[in-house]
Chimera marker file (.cmm) of the C-alpha trace (Angstrom):
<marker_set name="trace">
<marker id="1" x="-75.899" y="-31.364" z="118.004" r="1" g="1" b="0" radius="0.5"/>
<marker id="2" x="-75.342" y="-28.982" z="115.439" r="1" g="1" b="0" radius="0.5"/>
<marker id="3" x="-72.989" y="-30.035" z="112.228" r="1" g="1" b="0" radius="0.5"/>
<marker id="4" x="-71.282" y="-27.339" z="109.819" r="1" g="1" b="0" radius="0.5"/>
<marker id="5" x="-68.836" y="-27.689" z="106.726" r="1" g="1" b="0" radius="0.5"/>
<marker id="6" x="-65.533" y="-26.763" z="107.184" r="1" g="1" b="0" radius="0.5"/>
<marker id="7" x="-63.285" y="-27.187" z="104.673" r="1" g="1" b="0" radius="0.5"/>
<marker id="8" x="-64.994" y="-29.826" z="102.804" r="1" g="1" b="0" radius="0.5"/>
<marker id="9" x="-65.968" y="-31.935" z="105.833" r="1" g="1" b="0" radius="0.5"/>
<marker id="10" x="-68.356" y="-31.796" z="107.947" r="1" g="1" b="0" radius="0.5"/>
<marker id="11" x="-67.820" y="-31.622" z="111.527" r="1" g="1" b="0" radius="0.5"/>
<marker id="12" x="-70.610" y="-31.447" z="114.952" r="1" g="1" b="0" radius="0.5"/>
<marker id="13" x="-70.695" y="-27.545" z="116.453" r="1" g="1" b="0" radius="0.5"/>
<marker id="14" x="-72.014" y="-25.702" z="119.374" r="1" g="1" b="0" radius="0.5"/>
<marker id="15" x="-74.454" y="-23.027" z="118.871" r="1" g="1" b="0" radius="0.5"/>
<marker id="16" x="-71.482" y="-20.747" z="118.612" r="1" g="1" b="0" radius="0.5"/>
<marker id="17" x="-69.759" y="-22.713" z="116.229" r="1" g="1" b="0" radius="0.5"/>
<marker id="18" x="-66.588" y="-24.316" z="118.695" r="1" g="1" b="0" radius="0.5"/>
<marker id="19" x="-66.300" y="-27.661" z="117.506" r="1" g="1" b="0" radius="0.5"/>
<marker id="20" x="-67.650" y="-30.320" z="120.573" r="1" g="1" b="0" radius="0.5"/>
<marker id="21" x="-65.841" y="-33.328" z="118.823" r="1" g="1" b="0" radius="0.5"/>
<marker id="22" x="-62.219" y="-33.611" z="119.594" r="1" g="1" b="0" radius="0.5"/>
<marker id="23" x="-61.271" y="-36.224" z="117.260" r="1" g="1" b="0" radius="0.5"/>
<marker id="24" x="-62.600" y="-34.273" z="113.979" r="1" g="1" b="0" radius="0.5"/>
<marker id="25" x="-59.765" y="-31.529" z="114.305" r="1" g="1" b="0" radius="0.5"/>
<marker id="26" x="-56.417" y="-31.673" z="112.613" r="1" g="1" b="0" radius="0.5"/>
<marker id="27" x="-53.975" y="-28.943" z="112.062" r="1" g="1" b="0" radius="0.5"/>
<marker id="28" x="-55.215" y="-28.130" z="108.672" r="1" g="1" b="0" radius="0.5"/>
<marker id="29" x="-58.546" y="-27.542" z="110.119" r="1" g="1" b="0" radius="0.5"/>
<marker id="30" x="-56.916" y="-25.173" z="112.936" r="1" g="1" b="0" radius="0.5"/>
<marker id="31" x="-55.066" y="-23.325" z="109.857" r="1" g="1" b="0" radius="0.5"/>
<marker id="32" x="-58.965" y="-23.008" z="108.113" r="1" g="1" b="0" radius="0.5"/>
<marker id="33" x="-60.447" y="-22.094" z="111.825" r="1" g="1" b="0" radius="0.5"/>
<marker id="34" x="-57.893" y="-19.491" z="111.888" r="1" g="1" b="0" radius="0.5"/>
<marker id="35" x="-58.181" y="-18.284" z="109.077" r="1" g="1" b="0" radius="0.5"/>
<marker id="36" x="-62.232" y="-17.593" z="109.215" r="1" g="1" b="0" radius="0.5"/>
<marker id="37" x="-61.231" y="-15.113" z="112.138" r="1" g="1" b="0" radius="0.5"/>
<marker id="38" x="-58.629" y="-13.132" z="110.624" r="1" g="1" b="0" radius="0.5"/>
<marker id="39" x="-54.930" y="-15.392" z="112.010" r="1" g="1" b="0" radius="0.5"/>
<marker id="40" x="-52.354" y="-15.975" z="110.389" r="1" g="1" b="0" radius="0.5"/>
<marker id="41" x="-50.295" y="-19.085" z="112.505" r="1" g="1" b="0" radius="0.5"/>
<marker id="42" x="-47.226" y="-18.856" z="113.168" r="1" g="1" b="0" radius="0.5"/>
<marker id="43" x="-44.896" y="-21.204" z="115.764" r="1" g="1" b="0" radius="0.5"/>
<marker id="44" x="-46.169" y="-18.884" z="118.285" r="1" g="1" b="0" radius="0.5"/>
<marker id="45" x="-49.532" y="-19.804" z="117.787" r="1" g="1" b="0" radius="0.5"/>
<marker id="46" x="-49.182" y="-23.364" z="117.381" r="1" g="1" b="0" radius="0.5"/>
<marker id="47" x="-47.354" y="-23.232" z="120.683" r="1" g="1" b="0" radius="0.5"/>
<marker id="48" x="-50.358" y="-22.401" z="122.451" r="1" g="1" b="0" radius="0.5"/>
<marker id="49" x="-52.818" y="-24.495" z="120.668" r="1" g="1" b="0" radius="0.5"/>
<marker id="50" x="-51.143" y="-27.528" z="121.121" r="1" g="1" b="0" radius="0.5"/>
<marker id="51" x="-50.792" y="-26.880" z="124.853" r="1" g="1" b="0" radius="0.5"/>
<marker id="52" x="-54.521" y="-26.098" z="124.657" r="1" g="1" b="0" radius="0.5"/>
<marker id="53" x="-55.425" y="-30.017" z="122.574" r="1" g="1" b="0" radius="0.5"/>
<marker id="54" x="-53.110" y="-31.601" z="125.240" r="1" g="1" b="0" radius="0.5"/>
<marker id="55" x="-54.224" y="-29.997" z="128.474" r="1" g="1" b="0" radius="0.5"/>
<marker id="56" x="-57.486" y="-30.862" z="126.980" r="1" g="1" b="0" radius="0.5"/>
<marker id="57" x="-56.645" y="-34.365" z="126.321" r="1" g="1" b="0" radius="0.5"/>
<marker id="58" x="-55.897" y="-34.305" z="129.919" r="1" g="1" b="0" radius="0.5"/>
<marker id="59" x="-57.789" y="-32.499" z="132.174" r="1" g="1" b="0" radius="0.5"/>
<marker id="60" x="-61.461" y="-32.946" z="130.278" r="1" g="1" b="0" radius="0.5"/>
<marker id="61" x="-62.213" y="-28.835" z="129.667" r="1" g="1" b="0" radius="0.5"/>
<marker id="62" x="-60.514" y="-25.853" z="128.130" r="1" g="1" b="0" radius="0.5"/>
<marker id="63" x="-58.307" y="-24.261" z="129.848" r="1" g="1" b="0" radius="0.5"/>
<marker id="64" x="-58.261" y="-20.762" z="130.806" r="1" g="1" b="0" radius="0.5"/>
<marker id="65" x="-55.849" y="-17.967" z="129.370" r="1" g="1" b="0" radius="0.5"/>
<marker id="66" x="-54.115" y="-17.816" z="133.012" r="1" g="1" b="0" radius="0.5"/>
<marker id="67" x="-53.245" y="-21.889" z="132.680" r="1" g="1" b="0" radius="0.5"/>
<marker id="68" x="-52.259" y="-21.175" z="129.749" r="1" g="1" b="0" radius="0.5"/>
<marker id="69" x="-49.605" y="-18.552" z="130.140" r="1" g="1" b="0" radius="0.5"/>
<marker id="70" x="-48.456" y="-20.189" z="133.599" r="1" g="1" b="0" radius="0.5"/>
<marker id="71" x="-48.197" y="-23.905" z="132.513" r="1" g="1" b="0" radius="0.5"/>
<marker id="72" x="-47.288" y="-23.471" z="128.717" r="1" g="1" b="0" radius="0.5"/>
<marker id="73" x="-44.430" y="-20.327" z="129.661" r="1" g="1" b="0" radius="0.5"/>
<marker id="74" x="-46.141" y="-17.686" z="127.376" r="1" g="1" b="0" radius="0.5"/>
<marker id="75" x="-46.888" y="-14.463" z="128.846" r="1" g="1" b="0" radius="0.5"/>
<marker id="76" x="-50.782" y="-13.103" z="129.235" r="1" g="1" b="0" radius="0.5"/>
<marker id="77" x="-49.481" y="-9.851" z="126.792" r="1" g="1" b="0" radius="0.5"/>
<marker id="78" x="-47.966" y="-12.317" z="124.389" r="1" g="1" b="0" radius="0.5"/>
<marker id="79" x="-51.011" y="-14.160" z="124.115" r="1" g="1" b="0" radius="0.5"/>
<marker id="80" x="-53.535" y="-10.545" z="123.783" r="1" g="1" b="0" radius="0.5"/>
<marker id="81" x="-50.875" y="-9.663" z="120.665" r="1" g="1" b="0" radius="0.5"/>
<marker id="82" x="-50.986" y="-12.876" z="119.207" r="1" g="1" b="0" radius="0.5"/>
<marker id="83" x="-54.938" y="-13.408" z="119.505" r="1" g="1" b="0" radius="0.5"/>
<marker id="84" x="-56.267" y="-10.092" z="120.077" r="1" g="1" b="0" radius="0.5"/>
<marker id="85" x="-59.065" y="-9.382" z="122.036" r="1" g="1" b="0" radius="0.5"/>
<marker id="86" x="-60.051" y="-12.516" z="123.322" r="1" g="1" b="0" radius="0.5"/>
<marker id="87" x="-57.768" y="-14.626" z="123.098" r="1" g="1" b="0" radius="0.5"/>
<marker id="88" x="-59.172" y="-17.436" z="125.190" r="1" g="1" b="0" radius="0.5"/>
<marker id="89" x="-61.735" y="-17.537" z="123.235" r="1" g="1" b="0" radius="0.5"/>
<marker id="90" x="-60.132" y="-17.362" z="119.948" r="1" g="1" b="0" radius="0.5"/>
<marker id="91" x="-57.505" y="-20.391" z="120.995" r="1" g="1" b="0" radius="0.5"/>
<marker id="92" x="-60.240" y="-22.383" z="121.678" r="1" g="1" b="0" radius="0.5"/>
<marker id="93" x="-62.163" y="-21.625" z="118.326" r="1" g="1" b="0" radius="0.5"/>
<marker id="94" x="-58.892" y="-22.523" z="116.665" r="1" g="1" b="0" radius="0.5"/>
<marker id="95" x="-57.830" y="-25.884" z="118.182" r="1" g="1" b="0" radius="0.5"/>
<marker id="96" x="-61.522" y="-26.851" z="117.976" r="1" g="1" b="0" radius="0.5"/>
<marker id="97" x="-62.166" y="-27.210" z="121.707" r="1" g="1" b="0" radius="0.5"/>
<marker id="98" x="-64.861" y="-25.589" z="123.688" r="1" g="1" b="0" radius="0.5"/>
<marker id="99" x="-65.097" y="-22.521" z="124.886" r="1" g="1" b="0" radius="0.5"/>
<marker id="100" x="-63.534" y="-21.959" z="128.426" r="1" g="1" b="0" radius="0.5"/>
<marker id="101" x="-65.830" y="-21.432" z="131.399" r="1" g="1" b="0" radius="0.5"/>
<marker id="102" x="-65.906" y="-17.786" z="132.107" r="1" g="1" b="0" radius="0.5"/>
<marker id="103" x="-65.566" y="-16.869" z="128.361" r="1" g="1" b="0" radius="0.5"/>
<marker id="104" x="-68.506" y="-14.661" z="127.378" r="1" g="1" b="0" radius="0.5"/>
<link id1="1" id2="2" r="1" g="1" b="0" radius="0.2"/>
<link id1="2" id2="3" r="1" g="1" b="0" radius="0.2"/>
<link id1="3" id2="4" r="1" g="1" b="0" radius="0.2"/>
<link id1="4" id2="5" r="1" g="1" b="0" radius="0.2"/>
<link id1="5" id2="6" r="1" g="1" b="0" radius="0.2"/>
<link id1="6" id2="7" r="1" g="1" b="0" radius="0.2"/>
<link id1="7" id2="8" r="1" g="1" b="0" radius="0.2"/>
<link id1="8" id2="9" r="1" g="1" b="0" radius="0.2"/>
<link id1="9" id2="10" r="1" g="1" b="0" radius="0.2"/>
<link id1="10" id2="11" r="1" g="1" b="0" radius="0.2"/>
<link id1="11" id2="12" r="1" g="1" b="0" radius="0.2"/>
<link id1="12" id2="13" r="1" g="1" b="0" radius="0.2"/>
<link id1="13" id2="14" r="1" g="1" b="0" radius="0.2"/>
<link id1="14" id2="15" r="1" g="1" b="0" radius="0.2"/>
<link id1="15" id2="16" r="1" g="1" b="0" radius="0.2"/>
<link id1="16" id2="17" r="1" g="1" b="0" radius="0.2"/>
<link id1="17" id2="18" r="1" g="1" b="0" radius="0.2"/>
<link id1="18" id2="19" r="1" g="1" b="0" radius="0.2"/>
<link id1="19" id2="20" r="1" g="1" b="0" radius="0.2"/>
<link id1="20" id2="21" r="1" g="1" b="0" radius="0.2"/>
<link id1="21" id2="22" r="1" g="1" b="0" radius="0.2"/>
<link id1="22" id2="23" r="1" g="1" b="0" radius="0.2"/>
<link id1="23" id2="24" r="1" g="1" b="0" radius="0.2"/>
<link id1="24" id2="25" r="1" g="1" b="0" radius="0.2"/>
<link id1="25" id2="26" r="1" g="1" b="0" radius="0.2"/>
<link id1="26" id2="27" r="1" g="1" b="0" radius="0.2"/>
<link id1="27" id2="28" r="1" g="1" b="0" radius="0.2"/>
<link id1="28" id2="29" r="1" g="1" b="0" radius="0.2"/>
<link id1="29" id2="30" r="1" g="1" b="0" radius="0.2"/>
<link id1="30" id2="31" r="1" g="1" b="0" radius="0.2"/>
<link id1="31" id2="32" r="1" g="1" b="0" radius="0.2"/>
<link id1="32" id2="33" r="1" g="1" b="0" radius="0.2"/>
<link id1="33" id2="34" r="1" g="1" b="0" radius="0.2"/>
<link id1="34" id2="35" r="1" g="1" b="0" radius="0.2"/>
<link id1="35" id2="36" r="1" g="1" b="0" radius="0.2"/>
<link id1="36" id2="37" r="1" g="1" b="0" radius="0.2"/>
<link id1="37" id2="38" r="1" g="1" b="0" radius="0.2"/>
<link id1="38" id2="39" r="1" g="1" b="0" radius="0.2"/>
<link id1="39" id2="40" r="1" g="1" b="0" radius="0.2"/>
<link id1="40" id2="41" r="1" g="1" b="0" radius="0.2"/>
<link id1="41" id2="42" r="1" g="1" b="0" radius="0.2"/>
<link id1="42" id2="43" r="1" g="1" b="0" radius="0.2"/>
<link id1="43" id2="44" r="1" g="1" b="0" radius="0.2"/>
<link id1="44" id2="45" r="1" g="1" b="0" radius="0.2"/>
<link id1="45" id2="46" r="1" g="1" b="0" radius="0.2"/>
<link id1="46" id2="47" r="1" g="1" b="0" radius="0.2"/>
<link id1="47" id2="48" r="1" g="1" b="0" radius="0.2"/>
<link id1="48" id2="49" r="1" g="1" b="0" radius="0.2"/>
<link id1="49" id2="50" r="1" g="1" b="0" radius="0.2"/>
<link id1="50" id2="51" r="1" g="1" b="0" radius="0.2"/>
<link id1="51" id2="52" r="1" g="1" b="0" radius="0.2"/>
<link id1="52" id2="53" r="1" g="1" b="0" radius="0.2"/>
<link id1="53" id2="54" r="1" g="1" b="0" radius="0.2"/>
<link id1="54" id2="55" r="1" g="1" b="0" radius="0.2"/>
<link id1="55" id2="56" r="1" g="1" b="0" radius="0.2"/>
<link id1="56" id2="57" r="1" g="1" b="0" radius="0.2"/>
<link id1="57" id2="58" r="1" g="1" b="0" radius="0.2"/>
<link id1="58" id2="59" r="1" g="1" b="0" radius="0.2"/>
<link id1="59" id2="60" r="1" g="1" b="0" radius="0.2"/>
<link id1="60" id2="61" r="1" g="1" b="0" radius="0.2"/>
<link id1="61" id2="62" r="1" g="1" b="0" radius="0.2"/>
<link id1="62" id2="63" r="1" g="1" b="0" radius="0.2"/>
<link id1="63" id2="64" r="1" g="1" b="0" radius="0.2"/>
<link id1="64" id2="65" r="1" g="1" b="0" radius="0.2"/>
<link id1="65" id2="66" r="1" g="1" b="0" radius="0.2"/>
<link id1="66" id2="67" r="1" g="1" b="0" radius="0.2"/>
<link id1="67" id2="68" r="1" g="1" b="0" radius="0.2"/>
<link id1="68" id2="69" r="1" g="1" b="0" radius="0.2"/>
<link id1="69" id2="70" r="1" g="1" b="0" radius="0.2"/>
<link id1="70" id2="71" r="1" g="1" b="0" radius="0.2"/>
<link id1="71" id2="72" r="1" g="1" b="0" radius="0.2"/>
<link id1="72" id2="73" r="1" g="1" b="0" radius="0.2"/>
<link id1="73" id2="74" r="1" g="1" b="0" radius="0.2"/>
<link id1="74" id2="75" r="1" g="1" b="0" radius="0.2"/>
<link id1="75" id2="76" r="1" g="1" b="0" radius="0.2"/>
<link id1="76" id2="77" r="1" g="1" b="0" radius="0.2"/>
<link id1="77" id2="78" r="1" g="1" b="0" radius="0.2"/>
<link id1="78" id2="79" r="1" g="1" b="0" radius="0.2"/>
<link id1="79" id2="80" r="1" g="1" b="0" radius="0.2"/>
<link id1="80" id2="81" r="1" g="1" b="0" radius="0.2"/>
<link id1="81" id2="82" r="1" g="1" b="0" radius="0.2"/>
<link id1="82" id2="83" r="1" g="1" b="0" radius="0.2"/>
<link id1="83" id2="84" r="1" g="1" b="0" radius="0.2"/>
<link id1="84" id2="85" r="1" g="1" b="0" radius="0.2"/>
<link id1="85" id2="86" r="1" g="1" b="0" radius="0.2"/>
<link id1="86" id2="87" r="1" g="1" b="0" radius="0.2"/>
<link id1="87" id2="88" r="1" g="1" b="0" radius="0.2"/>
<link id1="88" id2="89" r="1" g="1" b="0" radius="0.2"/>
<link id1="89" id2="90" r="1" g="1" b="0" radius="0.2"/>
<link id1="90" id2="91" r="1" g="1" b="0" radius="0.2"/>
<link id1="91" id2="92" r="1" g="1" b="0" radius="0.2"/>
<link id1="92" id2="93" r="1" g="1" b="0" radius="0.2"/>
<link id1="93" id2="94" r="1" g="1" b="0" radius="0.2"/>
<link id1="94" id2="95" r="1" g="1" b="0" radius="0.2"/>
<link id1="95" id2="96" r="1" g="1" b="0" radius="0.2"/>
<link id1="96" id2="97" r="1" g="1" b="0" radius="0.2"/>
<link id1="97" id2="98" r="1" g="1" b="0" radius="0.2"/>
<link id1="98" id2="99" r="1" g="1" b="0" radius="0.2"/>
<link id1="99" id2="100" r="1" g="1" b="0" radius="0.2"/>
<link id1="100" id2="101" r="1" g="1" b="0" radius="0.2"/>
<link id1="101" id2="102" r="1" g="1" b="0" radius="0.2"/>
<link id1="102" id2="103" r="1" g="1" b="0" radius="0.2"/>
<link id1="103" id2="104" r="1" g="1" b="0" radius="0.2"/>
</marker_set>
């Protein structure tokens, strides 16, 4: 398994850089993660990654854009402004999950 420095600590990657250890992320590493790919966070944000750590938590995988705007209450446009382009992807990146199934 792969291992990268982020923010002074190292931490185990894929091949396309999503973290594959839950435990090593914290918030301030989300913020860094963010910021590599050009977000600013804001409560928005947060709203969705934490949904995204606790489904996680829960369920064993990363959950897919539609859970997400169904189960967490935001809106599949809401989520394409606030991480544009692929946002599924780009939540995961950021609350250092892996990617979700279907991603490309």
């Amino acid at each position: 398994m792969p291992v990268t420095t982020i923010a002074d600590r190292t931490v185990h990657v894929d091949d396309e850089g999503f973290l594959t250890v839950y435990d090593e992320w914290d918030e301030d590493l989300g913020r860094r993660l963010a910021a590599q790919i050009g977000v600013t966070l804001t409560d928005a944000h947060w709203k969705a990654i934490r949904f995204l750590r606790a489904d996680f938590r829960t369920r064993g995988e990363t959950a897919t854009i539609r859970r997400v705007s169904t189960l967490a209450g935001i809106p599949t446009k809401e989520l394409f402004t606030l991480f544009p382009k692929k946002p599924a992807k780009k939540m995961a990146y950021i609350a250092g999950l892996p990617k979700p199934h279907g991603c490309v």
